[in-house]
Residue frames relative to the residue before (quaternion, step in Angstrom):
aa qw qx qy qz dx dy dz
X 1.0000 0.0000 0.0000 0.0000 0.00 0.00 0.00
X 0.4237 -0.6592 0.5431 0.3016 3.57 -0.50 0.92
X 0.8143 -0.2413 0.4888 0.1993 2.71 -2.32 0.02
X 0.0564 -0.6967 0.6748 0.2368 3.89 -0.87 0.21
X 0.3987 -0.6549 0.5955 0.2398 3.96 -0.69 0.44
X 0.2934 -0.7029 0.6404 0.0987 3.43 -0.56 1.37
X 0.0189 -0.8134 0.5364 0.2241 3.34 -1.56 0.40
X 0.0882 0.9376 -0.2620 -0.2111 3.30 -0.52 0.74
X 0.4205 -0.7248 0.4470 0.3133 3.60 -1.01 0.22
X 0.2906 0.8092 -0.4970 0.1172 3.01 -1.18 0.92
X 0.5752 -0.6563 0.4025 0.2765 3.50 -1.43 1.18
X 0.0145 0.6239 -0.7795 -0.0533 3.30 -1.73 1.05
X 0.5872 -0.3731 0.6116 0.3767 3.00 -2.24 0.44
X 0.0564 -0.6852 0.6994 0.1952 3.65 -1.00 0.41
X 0.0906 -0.6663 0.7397 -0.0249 3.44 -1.90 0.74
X 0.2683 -0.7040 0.5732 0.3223 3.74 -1.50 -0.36
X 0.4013 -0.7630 0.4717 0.1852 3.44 -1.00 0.64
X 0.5022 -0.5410 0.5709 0.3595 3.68 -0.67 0.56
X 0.0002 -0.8123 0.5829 0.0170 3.96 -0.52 0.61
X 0.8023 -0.4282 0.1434 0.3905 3.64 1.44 -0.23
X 0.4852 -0.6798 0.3441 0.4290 3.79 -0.74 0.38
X 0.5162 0.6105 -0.5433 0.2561 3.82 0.99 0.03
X 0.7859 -0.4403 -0.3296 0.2827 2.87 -1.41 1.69
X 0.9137 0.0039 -0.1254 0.3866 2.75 -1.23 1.30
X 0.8335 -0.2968 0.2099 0.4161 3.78 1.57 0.13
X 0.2073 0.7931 -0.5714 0.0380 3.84 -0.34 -0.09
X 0.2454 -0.7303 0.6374 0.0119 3.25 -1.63 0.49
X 0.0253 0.8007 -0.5986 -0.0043 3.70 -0.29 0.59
X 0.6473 -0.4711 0.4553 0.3896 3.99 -1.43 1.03
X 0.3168 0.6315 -0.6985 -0.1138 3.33 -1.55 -0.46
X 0.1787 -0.6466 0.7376 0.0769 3.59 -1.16 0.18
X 0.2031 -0.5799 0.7875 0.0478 2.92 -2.20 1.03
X 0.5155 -0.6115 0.4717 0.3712 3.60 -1.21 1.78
X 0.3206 -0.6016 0.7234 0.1092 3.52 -1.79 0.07
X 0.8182 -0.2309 0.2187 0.4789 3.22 0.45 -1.65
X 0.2453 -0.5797 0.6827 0.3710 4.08 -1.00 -0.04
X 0.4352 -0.4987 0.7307 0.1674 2.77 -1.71 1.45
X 0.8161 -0.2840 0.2733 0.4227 3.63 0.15 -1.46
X 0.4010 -0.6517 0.5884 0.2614 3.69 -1.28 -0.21
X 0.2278 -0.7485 0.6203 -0.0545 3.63 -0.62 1.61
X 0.5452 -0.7103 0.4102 0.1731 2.81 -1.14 0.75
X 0.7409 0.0867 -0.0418 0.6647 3.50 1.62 -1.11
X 0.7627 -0.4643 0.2727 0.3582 3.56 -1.20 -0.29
X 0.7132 0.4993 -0.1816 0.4573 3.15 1.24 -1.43
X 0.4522 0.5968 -0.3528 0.5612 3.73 1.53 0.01
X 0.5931 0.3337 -0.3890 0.6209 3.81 0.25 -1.66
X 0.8441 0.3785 -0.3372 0.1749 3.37 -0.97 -1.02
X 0.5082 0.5412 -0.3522 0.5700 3.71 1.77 -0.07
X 0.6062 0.4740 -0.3194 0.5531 3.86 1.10 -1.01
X 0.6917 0.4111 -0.3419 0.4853 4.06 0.34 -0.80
X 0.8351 0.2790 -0.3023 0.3652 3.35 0.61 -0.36
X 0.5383 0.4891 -0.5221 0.4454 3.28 0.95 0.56
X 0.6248 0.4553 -0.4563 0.4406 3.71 1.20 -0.72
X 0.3051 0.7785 -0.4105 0.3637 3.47 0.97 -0.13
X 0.9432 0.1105 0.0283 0.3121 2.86 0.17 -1.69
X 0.1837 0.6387 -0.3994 0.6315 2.96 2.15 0.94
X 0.8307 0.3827 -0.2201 0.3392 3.42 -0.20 -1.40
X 0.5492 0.7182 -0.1942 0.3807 3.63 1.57 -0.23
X 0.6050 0.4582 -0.1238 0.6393 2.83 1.62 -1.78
X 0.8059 0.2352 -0.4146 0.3512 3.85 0.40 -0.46
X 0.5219 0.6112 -0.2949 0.5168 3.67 1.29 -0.23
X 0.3780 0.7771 -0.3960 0.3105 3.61 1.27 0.25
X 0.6410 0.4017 -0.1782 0.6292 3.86 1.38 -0.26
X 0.7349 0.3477 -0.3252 0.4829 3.72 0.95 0.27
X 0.7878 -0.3858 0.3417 0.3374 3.26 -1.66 1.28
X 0.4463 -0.5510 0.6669 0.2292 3.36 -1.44 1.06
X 0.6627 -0.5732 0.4451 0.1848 3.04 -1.42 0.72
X 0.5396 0.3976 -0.3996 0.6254 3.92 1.60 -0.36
X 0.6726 0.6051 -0.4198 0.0721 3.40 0.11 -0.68
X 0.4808 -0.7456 0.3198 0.3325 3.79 -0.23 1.25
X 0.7326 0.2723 -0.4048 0.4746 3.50 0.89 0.18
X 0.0178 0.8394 -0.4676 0.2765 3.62 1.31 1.00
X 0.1626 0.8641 -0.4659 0.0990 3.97 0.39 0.64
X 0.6832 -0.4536 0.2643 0.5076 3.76 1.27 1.02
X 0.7756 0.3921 -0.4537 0.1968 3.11 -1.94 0.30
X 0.3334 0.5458 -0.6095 0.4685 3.92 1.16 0.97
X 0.2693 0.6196 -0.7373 0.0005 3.56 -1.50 -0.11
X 0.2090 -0.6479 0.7323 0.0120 2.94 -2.00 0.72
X 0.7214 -0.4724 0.4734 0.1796 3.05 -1.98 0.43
X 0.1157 0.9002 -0.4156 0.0590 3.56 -0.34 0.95
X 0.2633 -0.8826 0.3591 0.1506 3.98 -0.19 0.56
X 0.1504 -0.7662 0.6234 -0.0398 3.56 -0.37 1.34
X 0.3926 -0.5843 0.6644 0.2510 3.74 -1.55 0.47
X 0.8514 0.3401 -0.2020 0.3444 3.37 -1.08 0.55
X 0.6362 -0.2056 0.2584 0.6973 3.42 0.22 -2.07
X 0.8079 -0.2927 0.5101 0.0364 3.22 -1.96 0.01
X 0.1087 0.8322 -0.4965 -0.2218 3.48 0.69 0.32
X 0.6278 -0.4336 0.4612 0.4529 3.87 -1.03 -0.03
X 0.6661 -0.2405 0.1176 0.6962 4.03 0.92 -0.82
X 0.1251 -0.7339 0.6518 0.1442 2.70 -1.70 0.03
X 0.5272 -0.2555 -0.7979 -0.1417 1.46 -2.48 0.34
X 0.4445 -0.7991 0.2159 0.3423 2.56 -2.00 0.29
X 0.4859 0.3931 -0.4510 0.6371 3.75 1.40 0.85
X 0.6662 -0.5561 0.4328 0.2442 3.08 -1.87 0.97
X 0.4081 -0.7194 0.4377 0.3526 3.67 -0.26 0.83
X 0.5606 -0.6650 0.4893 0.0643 3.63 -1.22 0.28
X 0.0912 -0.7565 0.6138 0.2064 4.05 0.17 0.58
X 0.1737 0.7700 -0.6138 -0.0126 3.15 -1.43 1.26
């Protein structure tokens, strides 16, 4: 009997990362977990649960710095869905400019 594929949801601090000077600069997402919201059974659930905490977490986070913004100094996070486990952050290798 196979495996069932867990899904889970869960809160990171989101931030942007300096990724490099090719042209003219880039910036890529990463997040560091916080908390598990929970463990879903299929996909179309997690991804109905993330997007309602979503859209909670918006309405109270409505007075704090966008996440591009160069004086942007932490505390936004959103709801995010992984198979299996949780990573600690993500992503989890540094992305590449190609």
């Amino acid at each position: 009997m196979p495996d069932r594929i867990r899904h889970i949801v869960a809160f990171y601090e989101i931030d942007r990362a300096y990724g490099g000077p090719e042209e003219g600069g880039w910036w890529y997402d990463c997040g560091e977990l916080r908390r598990v919201l929970r463990v879903v059974p299929n996909a179309d659930a997690a991804y109905d649960l993330a997007a309602r905490a979503n859209r909670l977490m918006d309405r109270l986070q409505r007075g704090k710095r966008d996440v591009g913004s160069v004086i942007y100094s932490g505390g936004r996070y959103s709801a995010c869905v992984f198979e299996d486990t949780a990573p600690r952050a993500f992503p989890e290798t540094v992305p590449r400019y190609e």
